[in-house]
C-alpha positions as CSV (number, residue, x, y, z in Angstrom):
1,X,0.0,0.0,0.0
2,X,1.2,3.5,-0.7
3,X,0.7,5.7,1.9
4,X,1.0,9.7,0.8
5,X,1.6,13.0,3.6
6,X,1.7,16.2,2.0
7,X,3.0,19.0,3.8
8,X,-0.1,21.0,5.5
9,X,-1.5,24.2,3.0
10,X,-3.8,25.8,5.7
11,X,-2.6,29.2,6.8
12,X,-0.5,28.8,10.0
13,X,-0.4,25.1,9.9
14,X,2.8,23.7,11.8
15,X,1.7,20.3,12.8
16,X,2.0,17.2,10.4
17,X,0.5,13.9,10.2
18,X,3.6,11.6,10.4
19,X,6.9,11.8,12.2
20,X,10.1,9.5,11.1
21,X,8.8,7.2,14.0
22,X,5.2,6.6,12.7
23,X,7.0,6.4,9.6
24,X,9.2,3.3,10.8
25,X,6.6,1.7,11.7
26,X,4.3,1.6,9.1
27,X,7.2,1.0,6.9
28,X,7.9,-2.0,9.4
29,X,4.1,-3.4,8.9
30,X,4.7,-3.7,5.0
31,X,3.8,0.3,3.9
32,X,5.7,2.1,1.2
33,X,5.5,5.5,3.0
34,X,6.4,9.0,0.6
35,X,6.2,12.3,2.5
36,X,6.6,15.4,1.0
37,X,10.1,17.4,0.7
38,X,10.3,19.8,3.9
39,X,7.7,18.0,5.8
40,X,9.1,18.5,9.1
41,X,10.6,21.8,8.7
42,X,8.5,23.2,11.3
43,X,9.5,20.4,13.8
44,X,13.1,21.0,12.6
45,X,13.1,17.7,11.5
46,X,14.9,17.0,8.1
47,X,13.9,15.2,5.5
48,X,17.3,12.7,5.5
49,X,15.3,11.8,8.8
50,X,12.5,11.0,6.9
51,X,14.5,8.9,4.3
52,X,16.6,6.7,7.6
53,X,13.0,5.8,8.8
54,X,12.3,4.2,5.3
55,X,10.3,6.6,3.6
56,X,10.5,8.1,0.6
57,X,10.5,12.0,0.3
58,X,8.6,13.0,-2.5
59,X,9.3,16.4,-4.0
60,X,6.0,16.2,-6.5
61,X,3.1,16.7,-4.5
62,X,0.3,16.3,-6.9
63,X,2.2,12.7,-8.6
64,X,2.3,11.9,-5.3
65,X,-1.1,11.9,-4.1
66,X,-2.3,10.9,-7.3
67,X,-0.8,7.6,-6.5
68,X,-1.9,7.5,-3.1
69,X,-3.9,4.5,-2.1
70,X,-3.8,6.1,1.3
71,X,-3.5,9.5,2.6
72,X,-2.9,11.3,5.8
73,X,-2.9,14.7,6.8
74,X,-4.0,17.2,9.4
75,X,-6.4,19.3,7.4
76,X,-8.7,19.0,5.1
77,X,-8.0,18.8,1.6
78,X,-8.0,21.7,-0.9
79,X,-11.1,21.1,-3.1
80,X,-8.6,20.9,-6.3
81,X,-6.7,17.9,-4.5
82,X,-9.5,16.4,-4.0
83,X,-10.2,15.7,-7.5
84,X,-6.2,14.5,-7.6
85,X,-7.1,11.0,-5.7
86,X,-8.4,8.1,-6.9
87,X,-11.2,6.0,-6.6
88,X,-11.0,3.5,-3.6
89,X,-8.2,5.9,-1.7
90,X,-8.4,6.6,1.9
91,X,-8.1,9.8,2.9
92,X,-8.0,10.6,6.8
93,X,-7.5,14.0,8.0
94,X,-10.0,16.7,10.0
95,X,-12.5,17.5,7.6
96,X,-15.0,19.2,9.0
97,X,-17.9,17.4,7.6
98,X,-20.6,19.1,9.3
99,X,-19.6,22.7,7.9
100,X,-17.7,21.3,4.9
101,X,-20.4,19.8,2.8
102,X,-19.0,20.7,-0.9
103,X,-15.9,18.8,-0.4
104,X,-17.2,15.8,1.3
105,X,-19.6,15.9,-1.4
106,X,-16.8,16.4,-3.8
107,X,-14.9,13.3,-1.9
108,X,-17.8,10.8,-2.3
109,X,-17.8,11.8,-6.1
110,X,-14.3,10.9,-6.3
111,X,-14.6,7.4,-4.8
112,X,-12.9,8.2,-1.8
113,X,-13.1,6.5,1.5
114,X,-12.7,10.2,3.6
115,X,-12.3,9.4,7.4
116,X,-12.7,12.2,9.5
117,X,-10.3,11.6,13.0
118,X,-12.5,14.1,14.7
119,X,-15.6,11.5,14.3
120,X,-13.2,8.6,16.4
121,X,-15.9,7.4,18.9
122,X,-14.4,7.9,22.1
123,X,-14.5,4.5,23.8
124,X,-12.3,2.5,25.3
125,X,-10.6,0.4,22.0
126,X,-10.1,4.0,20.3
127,X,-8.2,5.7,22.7
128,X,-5.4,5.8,21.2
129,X,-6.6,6.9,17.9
130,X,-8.6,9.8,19.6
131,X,-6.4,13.0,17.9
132,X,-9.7,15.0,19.3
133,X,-8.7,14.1,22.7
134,X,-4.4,14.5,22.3
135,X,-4.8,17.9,20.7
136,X,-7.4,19.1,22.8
137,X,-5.2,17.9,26.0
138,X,-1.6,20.4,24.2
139,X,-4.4,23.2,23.5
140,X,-5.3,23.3,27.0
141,X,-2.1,23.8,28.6
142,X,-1.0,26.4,26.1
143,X,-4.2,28.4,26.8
144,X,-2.7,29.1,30.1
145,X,0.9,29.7,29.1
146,X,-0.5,32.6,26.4
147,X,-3.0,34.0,29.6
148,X,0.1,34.0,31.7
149,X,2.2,36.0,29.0
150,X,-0.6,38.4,28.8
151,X,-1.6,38.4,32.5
152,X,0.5,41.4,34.0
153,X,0.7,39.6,37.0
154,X,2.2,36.1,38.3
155,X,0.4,33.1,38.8
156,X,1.8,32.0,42.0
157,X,1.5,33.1,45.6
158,X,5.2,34.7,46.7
159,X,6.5,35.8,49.8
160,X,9.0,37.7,49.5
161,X,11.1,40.7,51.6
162,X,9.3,42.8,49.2
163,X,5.7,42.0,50.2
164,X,3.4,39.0,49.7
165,X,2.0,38.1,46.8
166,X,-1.2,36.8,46.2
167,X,-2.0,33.6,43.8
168,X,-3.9,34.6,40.8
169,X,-7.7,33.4,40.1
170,X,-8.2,31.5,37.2
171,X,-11.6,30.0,36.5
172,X,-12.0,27.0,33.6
173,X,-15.4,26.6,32.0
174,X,-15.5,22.8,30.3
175,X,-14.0,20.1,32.2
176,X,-13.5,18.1,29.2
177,X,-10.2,17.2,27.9
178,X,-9.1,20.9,27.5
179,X,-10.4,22.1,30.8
180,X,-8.8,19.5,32.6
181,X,-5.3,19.8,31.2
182,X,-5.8,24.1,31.6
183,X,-6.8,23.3,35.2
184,X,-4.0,21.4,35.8
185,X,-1.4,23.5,34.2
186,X,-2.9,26.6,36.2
187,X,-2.7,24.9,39.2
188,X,1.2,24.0,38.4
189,X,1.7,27.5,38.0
190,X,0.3,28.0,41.6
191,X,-2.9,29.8,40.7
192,X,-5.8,28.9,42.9
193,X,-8.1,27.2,40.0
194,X,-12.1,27.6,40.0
195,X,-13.4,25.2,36.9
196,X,-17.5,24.5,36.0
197,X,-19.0,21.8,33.6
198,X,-22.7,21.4,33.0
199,X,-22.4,18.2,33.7
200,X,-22.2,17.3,37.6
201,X,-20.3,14.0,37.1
202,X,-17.1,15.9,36.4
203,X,-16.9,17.9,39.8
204,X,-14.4,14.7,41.2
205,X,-12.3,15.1,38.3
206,X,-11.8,18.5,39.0
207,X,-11.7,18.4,42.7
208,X,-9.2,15.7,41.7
209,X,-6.5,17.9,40.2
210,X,-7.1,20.3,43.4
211,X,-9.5,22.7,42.1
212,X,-13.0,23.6,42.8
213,X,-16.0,22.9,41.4
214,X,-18.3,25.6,41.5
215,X,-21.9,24.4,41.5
216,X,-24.2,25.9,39.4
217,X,-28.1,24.5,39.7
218,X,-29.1,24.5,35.8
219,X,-31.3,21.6,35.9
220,X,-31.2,17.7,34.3
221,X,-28.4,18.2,31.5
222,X,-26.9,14.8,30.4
223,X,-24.1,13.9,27.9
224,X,-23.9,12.4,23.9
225,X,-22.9,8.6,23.4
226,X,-19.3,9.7,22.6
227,X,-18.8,11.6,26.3
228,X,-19.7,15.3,24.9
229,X,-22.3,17.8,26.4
230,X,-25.4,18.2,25.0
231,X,-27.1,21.5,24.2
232,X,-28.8,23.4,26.9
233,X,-32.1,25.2,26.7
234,X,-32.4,28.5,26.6
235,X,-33.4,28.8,29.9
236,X,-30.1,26.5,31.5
237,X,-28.0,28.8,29.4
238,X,-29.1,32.1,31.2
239,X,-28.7,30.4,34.8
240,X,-25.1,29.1,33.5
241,X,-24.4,33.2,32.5
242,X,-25.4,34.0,35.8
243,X,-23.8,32.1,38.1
244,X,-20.5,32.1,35.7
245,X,-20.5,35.9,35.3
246,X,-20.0,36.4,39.7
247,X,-17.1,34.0,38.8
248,X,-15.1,36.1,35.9
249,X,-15.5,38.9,38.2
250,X,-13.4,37.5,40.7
251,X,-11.0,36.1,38.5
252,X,-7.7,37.1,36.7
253,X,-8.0,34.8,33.8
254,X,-10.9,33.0,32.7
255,X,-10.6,30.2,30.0
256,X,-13.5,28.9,27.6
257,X,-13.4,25.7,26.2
258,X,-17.1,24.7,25.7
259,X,-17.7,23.4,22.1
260,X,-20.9,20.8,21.2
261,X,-20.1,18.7,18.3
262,X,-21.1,19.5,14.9
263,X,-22.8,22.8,16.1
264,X,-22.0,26.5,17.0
265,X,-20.2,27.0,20.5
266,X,-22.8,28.4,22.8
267,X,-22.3,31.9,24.2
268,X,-21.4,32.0,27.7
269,X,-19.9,35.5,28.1
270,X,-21.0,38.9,27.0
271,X,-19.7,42.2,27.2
272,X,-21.4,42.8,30.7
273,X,-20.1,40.0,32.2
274,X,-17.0,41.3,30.9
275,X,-17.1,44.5,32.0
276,X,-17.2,43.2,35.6
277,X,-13.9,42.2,35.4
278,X,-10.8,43.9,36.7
279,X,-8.5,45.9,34.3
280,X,-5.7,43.5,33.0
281,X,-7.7,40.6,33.2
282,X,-7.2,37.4,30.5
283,X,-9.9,35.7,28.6
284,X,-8.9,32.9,26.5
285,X,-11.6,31.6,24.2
286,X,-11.4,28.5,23.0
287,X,-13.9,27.6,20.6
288,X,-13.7,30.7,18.9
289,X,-13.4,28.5,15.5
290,X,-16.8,27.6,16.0
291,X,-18.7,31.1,17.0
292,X,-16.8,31.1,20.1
293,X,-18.0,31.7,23.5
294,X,-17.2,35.2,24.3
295,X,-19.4,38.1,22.9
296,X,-16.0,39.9,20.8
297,X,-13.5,37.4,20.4
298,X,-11.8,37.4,17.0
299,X,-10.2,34.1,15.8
300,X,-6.3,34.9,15.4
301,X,-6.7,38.4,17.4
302,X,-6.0,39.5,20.9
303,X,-8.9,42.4,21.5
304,X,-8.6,44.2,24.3
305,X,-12.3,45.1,25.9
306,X,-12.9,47.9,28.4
307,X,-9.4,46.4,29.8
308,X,-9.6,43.5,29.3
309,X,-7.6,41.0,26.8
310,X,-10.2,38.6,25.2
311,X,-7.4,35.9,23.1
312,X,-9.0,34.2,20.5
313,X,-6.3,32.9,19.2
314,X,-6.8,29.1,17.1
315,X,-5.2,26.3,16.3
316,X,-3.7,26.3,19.8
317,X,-1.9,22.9,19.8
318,X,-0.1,24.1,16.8
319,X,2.0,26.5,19.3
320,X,4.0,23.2,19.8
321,X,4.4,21.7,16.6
322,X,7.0,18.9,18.1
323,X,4.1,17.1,20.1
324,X,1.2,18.2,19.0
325,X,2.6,16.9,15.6
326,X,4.4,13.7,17.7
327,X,1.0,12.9,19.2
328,X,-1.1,13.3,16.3
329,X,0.9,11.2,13.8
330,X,0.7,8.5,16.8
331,X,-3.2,8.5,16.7
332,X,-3.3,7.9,12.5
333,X,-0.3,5.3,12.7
334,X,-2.6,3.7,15.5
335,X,-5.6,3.9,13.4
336,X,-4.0,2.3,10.3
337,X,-2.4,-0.5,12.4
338,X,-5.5,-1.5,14.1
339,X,-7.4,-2.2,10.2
340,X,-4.3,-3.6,8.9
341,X,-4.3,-6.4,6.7
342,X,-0.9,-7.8,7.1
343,X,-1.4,-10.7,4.2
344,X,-2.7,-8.0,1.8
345,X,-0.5,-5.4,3.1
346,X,-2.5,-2.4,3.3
347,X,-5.0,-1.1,5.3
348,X,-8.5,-2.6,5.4
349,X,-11.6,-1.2,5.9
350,X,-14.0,-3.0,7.7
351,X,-17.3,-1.1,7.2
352,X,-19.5,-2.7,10.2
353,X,-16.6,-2.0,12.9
354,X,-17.6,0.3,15.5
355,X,-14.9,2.8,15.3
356,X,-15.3,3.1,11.5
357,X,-19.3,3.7,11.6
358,X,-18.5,6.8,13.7
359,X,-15.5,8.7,11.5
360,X,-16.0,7.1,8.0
361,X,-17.9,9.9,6.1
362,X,-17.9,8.8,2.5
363,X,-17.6,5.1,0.7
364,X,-18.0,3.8,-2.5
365,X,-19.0,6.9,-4.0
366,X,-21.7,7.6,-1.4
367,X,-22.1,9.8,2.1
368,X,-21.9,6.8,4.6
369,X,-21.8,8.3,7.7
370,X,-25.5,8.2,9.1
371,X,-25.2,11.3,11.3
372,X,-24.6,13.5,8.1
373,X,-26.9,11.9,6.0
374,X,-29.8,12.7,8.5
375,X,-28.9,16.6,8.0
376,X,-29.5,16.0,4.0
């Protein structure tokens, strides 16, 4: 099987979807693995690293993914590319699907098998193909190391000759996979951590990592099949505000990270609750690539609101290319491995297994996935 990873297109882009090591070993399970010239330039990794590991570096991108019979990558394809593979290729990257209907359309005209590795079910067997969960996990620890450059104050409590100095408040809304790895970094740092989650079950994992859980009474709220919250109502929405909004007041940074699959983030802060905070106060909003949950945020922008910095920055696990990039190409050599056909040599897809039902999107010239094909 020939496997294809172009270098990433998308503006900003610095992970990639294999390293020399998940090179090696899908070269090692029977793979003949090409990967574009300058790859891992962002990584500082060379491509004579690429070529000790056993792969091929290919300095024709479109010759090479024309000859693809699979392809990895971060993002989602160009449209044109798209048109470049042929029929009966896997493609596996983020795609998008639910926003990104032309070129999953455009996909399942081509033939393609598109997998989209933000569809991995989270269960048990796919853990370690979950790149949701592994980027999520880097994002949340760098979106306290960009409120603590911004923050014109330390994190930790000092005493000192000078004076004493107080811990700063930081308050996590989503105790998901983000919130839980921005909760612990905060409280690394020595800030005294405040985190909420609609959902009630995730107070001990919070309380766990020595925060605490502040207890908001929004009424029954529950969780999807795959572990993510579920849309509130209208109604558990304003008492979330309100009881969050006496919480960013008191705080010195305050990170988002609430995101529903396959729908816009909810709002959770506007500019009143804002405007309670103290001057030179942090806001880090998470989800700002899908609506975002602060009233003002701009995706790539620090905005600075009656003193306040609201960061919107994206692409967050991207700040450390070396393992976000490490991790990722981990999850995809995982995934291939687990449908590999070592007698045929090349990845198999097996249509009625469990992990595949949930991320396949398009197969034998069709939409497959049966969540998307309900929204048709």
């Amino acid at each position: 099987m020939k496997i294809a990873v172009p270098a990433e297109v998308h503006p900003g882009e610095t992970r990639v979807a294999m390293t020399p090591e998940s090179a090696a070993k899908l070269v090692k399970m029977g793979a003949e693995v090409a990967v574009e010239r300058g790859l891992g330039r962002y990584m500082h990794v060379t491509d004579a690293e690429y070529e000790k590991s056993g792969a091929r570096v290919a300095s024709g991108r479109e010759e090479m993914l024309r000859e693809a019979d699979l392809v990895l990558r971060v993002r989602q394809p160009p449209e044109v590319e798209a048109a470049w593979l042929k029929s009966g290729c896997i493609h596996i990257s983020y795609l998008d699907p639910f926003s990104q209907s032309a070129l999953t359309v455009k996909l399942a005209a081509a033939g393609v098998s598109a997998v989209s590795i933000e569809m991995i079910p989270r269960s048990t067997l796919a853990q370690k193909m979950d790149a949701l969960s592994s980027q999520a996990s880097l994002a949340g620890y760098v979106a306290v190391i960009v409120a603590a450059q911004r923050l014109p104050r330390v994190f930790p409590m000092m005493m000192t000759p000078a004076g004493t100095i107080t811990p700063a408040n930081v308050f996590v809304i989503g105790a998901g996979v983000a919130g839980l790895q921005a909760i612990a970094t905060a409280k690394r740092l020595g800030a005294r951590v405040t985190a909420f989650d609609v959902r009630p079950s995730s107070s001990t994992e919070v309380e766990s990592l020595g925060a605490r859980f502040l207890k908001i009474d929004i009424g029954d709220v529950g969780q999807t099949l795959d572990g993510y919250a579920k849309e509130l109502s209208a109604e558990q929405l304003s008492k979330q505000k309100e009881g969050q909004a006496k919480a960013c007041a008191a705080s010195d940074v305050v990170i988002t990270t609430a995101q529903i699959f396959g729908c816009r983030a909810p709002r959770l802060i506007d500019r009143s609750t804002i405007e309670r905070m103290k001057p030179g106060s942090v806001i880090v909003d998470m989800a700002v690539e899908t609506g975002g949950n602060v009233e003002g945020s701009v995706p790539d922008e620090a905005v600075e609101i009656g003193g306040v910095s609201v960061l919107g920055y994206t692409n967050l696990a991207g700040r450390v290319p070396d393992h976000a990039s490490q991790m990722y190409a981990n999850n995809l050599a995982n995934l291939v491995e687990h449908f590999w056909n070592t007698g045929k040599g090349a990845m198999e897809l097996k249509i009625d297994d469990a992990i595949l039902k949930g991320c396949l999107v398009t197969h034998g010239g069709e939409m497959v996935n049966e969540r998307l094909r309900a929204l048709r």
